[in-house]
VMD Tcl script that builds the backbone (N, CA, C; Angstrom):
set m [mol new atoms 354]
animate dup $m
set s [atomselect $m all]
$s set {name element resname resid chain x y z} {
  {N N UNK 1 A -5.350 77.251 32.320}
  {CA C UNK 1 A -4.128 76.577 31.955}
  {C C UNK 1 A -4.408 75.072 31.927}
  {N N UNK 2 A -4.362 74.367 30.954}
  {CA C UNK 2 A -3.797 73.245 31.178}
  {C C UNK 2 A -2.916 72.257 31.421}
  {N N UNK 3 A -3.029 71.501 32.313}
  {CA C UNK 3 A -1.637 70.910 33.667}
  {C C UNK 3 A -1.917 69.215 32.621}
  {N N UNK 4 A -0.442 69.249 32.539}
  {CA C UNK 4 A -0.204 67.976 32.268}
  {C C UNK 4 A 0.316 67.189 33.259}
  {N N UNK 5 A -0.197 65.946 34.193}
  {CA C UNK 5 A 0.267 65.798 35.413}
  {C C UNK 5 A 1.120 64.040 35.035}
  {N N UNK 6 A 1.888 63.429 35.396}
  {CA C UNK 6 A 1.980 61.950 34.912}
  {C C UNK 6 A 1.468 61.417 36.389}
  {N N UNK 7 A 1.332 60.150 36.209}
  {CA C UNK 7 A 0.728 59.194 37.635}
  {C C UNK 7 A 1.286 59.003 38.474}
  {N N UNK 8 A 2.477 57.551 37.955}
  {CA C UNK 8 A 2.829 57.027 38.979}
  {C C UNK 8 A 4.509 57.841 39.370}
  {N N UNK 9 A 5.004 58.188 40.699}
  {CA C UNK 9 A 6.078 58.853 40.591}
  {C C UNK 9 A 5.727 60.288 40.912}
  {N N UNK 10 A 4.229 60.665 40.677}
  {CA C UNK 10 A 4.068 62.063 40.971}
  {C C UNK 10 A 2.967 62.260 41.650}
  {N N UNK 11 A 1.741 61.429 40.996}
  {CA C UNK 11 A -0.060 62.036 42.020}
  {C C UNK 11 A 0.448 60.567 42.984}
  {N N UNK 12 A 0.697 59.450 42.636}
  {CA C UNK 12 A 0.984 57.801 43.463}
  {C C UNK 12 A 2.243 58.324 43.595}
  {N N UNK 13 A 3.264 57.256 44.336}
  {CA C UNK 13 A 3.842 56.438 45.003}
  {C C UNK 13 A 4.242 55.566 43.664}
  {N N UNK 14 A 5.846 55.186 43.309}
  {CA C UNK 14 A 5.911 53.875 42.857}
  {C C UNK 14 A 5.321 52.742 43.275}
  {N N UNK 15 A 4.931 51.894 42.508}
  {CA C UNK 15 A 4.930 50.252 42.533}
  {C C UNK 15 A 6.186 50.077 43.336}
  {N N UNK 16 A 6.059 49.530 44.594}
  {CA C UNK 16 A 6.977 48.056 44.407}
  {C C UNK 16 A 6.506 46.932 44.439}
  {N N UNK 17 A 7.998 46.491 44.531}
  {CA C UNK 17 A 8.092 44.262 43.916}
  {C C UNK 17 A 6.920 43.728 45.348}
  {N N UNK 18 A 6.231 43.525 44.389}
  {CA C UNK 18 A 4.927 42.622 45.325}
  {C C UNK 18 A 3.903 43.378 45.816}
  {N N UNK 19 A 3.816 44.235 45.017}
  {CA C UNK 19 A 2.317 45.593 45.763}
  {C C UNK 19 A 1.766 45.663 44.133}
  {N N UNK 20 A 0.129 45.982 43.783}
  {CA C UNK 20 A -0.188 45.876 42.475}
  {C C UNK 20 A -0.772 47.767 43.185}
  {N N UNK 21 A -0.864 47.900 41.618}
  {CA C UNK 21 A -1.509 49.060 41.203}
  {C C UNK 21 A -2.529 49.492 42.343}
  {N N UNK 22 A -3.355 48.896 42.778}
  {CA C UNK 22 A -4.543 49.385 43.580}
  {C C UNK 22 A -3.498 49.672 45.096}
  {N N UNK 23 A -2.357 49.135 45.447}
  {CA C UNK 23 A -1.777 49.041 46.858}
  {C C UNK 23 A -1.046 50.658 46.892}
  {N N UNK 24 A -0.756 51.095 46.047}
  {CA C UNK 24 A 0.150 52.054 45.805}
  {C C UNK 24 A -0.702 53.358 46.608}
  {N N UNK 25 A 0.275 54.215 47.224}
  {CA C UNK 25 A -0.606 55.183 48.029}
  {C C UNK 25 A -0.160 56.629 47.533}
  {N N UNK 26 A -1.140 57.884 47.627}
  {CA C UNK 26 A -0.904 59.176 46.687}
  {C C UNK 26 A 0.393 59.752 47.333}
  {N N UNK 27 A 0.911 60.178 46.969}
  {CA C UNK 27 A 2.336 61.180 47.275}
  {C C UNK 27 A 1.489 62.057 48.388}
  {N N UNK 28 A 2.512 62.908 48.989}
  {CA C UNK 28 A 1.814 63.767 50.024}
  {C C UNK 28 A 1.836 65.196 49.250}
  {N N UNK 29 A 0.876 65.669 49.516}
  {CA C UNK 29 A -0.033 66.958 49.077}
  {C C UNK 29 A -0.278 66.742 47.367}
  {N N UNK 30 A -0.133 65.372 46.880}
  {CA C UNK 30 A -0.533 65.484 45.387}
  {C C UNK 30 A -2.252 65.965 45.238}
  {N N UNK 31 A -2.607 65.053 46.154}
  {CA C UNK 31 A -4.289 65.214 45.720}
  {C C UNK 31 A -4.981 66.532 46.294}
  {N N UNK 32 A -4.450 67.121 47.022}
  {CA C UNK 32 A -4.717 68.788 47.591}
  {C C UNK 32 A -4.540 69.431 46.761}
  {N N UNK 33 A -3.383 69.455 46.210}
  {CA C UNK 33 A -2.396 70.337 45.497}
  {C C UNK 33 A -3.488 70.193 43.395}
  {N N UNK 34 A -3.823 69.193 43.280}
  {CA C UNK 34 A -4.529 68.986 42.527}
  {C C UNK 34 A -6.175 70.090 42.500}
  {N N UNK 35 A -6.722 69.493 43.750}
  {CA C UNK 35 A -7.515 70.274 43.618}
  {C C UNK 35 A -7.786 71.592 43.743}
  {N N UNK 36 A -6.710 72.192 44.738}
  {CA C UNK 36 A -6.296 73.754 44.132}
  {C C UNK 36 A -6.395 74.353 43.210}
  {N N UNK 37 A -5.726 73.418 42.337}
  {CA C UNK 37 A -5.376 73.685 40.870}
  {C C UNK 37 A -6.672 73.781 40.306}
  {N N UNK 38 A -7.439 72.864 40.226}
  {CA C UNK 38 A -9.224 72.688 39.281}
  {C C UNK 38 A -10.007 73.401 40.056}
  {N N UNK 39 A -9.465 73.730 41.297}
  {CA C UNK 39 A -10.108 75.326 41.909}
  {C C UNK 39 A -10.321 76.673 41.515}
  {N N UNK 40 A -9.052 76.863 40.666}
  {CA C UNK 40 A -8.735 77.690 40.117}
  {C C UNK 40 A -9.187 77.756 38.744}
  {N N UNK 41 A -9.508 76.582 38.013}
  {CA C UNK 41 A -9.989 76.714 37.178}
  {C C UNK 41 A -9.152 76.064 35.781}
  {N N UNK 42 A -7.981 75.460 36.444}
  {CA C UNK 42 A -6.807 74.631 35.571}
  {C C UNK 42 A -7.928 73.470 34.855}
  {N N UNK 43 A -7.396 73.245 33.963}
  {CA C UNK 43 A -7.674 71.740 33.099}
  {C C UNK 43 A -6.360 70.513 33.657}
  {N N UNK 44 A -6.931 69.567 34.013}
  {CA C UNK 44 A -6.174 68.550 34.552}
  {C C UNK 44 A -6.259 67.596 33.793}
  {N N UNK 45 A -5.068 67.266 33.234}
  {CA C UNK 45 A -4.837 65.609 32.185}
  {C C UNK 45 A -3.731 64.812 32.848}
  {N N UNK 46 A -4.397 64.032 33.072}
  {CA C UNK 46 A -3.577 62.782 33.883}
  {C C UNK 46 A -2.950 61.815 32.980}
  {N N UNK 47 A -1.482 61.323 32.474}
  {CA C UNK 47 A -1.540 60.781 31.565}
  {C C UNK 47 A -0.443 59.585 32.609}
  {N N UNK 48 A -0.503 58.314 32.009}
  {CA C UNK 48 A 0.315 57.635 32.367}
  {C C UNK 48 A 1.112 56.338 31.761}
  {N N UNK 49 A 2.693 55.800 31.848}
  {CA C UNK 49 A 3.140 55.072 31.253}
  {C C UNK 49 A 2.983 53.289 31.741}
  {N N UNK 50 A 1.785 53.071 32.819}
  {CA C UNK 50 A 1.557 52.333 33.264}
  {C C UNK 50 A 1.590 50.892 32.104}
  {N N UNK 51 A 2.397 49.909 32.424}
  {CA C UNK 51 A 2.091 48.507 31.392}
  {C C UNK 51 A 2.678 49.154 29.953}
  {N N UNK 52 A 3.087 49.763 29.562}
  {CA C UNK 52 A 3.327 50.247 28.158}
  {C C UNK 52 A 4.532 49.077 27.797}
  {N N UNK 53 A 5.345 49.336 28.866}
  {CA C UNK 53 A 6.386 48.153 28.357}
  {C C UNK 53 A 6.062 46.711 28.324}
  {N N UNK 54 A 5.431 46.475 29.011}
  {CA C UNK 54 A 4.928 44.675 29.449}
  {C C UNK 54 A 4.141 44.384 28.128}
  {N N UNK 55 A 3.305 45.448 27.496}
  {CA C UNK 55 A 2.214 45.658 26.105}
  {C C UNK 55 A 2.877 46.177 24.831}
  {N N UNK 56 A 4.317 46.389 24.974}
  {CA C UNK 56 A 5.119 46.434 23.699}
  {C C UNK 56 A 4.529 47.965 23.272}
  {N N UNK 57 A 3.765 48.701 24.306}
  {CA C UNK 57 A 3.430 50.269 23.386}
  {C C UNK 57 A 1.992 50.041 22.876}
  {N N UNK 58 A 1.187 48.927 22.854}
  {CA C UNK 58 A 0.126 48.733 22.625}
  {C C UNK 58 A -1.370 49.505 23.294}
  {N N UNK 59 A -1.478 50.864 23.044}
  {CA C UNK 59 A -2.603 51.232 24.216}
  {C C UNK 59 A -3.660 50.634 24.348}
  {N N UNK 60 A -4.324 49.874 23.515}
  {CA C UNK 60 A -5.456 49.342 23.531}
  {C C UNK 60 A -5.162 47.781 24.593}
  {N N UNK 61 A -4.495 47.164 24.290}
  {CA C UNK 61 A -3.879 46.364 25.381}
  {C C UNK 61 A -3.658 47.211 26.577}
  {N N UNK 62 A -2.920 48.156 26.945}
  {CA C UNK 62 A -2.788 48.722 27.934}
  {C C UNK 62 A -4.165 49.049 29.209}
  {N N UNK 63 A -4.612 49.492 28.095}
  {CA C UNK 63 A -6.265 50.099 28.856}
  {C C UNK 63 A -7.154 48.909 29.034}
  {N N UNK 64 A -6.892 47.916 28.408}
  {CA C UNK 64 A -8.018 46.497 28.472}
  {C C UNK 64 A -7.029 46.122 29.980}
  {N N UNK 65 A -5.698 45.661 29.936}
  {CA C UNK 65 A -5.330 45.213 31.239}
  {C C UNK 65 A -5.229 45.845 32.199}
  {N N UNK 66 A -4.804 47.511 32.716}
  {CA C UNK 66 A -4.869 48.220 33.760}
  {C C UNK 66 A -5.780 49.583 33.882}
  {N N UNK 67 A -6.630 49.928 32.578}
  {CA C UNK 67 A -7.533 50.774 32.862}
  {C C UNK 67 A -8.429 50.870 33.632}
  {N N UNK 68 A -9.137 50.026 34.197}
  {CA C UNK 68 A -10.308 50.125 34.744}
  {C C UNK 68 A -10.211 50.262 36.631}
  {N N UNK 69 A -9.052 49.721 36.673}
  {CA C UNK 69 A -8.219 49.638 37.858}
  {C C UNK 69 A -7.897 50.888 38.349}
  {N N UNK 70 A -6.948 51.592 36.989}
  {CA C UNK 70 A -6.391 52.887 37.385}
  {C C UNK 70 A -7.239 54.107 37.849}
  {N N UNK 71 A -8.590 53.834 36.628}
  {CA C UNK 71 A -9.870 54.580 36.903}
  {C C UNK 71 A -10.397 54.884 38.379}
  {N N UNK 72 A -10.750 53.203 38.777}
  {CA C UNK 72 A -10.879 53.169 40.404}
  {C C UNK 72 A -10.102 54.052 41.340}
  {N N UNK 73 A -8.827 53.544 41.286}
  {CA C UNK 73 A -7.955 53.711 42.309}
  {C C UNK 73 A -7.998 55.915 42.328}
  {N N UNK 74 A -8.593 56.344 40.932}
  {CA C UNK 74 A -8.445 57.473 41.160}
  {C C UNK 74 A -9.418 57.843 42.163}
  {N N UNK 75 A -10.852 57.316 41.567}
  {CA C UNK 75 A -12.365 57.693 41.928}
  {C C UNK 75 A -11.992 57.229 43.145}
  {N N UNK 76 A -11.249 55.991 43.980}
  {CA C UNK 76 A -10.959 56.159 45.747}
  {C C UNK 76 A -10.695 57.070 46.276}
  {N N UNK 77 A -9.728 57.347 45.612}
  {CA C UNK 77 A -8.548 59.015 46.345}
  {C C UNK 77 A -9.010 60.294 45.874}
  {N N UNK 78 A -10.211 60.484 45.233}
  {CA C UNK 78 A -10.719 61.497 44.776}
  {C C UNK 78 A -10.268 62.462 44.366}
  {N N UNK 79 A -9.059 61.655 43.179}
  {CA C UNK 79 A -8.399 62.798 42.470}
  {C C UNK 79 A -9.339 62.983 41.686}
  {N N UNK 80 A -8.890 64.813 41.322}
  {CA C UNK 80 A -9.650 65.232 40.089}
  {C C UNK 80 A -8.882 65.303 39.096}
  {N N UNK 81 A -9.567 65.246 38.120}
  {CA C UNK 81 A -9.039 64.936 36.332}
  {C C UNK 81 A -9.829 65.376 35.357}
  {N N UNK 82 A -9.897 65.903 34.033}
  {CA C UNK 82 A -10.380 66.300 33.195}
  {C C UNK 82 A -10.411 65.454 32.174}
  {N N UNK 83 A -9.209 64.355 32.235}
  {CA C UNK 83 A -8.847 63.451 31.046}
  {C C UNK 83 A -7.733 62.683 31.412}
  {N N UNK 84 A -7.771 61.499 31.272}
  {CA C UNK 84 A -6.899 60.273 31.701}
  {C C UNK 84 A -6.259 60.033 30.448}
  {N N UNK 85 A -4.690 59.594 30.161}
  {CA C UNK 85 A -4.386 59.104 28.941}
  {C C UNK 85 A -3.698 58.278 28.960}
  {N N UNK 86 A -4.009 57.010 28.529}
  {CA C UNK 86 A -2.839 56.152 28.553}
  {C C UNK 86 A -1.923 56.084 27.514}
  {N N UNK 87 A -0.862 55.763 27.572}
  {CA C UNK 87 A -0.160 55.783 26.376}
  {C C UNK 87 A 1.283 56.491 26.361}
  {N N UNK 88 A 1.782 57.040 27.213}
  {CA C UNK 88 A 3.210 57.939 27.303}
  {C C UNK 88 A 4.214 56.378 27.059}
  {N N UNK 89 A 5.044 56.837 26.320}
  {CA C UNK 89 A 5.840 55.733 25.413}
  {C C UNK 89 A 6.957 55.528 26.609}
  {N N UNK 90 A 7.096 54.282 26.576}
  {CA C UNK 90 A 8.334 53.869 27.718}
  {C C UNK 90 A 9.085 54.343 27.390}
  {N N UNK 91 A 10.671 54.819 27.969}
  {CA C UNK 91 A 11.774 55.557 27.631}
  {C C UNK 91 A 12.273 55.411 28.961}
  {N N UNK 92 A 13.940 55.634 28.843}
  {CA C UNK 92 A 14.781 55.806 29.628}
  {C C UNK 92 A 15.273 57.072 29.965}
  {N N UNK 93 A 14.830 57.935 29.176}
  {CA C UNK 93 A 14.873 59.457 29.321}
  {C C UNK 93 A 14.064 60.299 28.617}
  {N N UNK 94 A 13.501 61.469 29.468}
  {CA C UNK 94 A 12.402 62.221 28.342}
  {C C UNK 94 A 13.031 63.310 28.251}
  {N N UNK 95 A 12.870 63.928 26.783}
  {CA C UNK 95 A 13.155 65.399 27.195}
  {C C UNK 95 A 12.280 66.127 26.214}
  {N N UNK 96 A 11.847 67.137 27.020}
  {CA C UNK 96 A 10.657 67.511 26.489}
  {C C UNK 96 A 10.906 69.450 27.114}
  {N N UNK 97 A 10.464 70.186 25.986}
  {CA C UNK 97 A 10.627 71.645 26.313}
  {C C UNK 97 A 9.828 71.997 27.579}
  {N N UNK 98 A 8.933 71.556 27.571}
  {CA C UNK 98 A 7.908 71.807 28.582}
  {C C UNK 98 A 7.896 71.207 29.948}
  {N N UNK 99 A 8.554 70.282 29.880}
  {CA C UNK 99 A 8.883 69.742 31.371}
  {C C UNK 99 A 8.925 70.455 32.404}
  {N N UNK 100 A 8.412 70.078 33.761}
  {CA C UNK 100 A 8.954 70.283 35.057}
  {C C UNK 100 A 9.839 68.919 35.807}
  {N N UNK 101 A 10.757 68.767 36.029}
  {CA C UNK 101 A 10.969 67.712 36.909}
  {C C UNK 101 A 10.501 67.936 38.708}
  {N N UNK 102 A 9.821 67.000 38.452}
  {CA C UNK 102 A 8.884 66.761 39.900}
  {C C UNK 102 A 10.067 66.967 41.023}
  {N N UNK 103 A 9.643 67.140 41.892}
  {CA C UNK 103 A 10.564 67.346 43.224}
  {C C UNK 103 A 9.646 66.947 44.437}
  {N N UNK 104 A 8.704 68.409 44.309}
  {CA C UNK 104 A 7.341 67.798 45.290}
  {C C UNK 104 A 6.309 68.614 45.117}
  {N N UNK 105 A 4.860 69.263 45.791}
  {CA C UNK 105 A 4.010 69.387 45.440}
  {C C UNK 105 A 3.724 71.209 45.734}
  {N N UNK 106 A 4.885 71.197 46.782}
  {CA C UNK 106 A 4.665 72.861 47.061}
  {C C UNK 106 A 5.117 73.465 45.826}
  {N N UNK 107 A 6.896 72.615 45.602}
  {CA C UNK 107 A 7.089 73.907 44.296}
  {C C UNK 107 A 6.345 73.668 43.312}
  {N N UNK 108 A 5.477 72.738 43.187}
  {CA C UNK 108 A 4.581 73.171 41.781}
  {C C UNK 108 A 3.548 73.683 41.930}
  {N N UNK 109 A 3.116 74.170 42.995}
  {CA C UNK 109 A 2.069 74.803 42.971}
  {C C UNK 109 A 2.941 76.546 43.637}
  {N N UNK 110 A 4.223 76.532 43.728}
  {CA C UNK 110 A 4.669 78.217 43.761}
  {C C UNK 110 A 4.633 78.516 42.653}
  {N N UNK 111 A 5.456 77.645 41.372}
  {CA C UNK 111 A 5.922 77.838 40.385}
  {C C UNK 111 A 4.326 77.942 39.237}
  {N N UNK 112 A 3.317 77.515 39.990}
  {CA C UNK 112 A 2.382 77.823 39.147}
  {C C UNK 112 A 1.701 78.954 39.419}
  {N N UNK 113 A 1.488 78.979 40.704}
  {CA C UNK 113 A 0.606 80.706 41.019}
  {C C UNK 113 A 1.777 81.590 40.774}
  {N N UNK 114 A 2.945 81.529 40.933}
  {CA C UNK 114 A 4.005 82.683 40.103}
  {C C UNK 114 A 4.003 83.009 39.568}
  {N N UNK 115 A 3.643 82.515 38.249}
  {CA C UNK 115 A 3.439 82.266 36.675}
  {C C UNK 115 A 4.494 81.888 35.878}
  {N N UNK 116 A 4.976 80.949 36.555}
  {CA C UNK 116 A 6.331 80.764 35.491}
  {C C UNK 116 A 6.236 79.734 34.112}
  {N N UNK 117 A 4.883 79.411 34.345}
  {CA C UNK 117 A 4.510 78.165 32.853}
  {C C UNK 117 A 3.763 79.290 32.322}
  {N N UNK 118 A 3.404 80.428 32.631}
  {CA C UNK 118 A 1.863 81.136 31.596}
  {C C UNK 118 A 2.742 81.019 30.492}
}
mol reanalyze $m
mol bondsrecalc $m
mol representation Tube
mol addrep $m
């Protein structure tokens, strides 16, 4: 299966006012709960809306100012990933068929060994 995961808000911790990207700390059981998953044999794509707004939607701007950072901060916390994407378009609301709205890390990993995404 491939897991579409977003960053910040779900594997991190929001930003806050006066903490940068590298300060931000992983949610609890994101990075376990991750590797379960690529245990099993999931494909993991990490995608995120990091700077999109500050860069007008520009990914190539995006990835020149916070890519290399974001890269790090994964390779610290030793998340696993298959593919990083920058680029999810700023918005005030998504709606998307496929969605889960995050809650926390157990129900997505019931709702995945259940099979309720096969």
């Amino acid at each position: 299966m491939r897991i579409v995961v977003d960053l910040d808000g779900t594997i991190c911790e929001l930003k806050k006012t006066g903490e940068t990207y590298q300060d931000v700390k992983p949610k609890e059981n994101a990075i376990e709960t991750l590797h379960a998953l690529k245990d099993l044999g999931h494909e993991i794509v990490i995608y995120t809306a990091r700077r999109m707004r500050t860069h007008s939607g520009n990914v190539g701007k995006v990835t020149a100012d916070i890519g290399d950072l974001t890269i790090e901060w994964l390779k610290n916390y030793n998340v696993p990933y298959d593919e990083l994407v920058f680029g999810k378009p700023y918005g005030h609301v998504y709606i998307d068929d496929l969605a889960h709205r995050f809650t926390n890390w157990e129900d997505i990993q019931y709702q995945i060994h259940k099979g309720v995404y096969s």
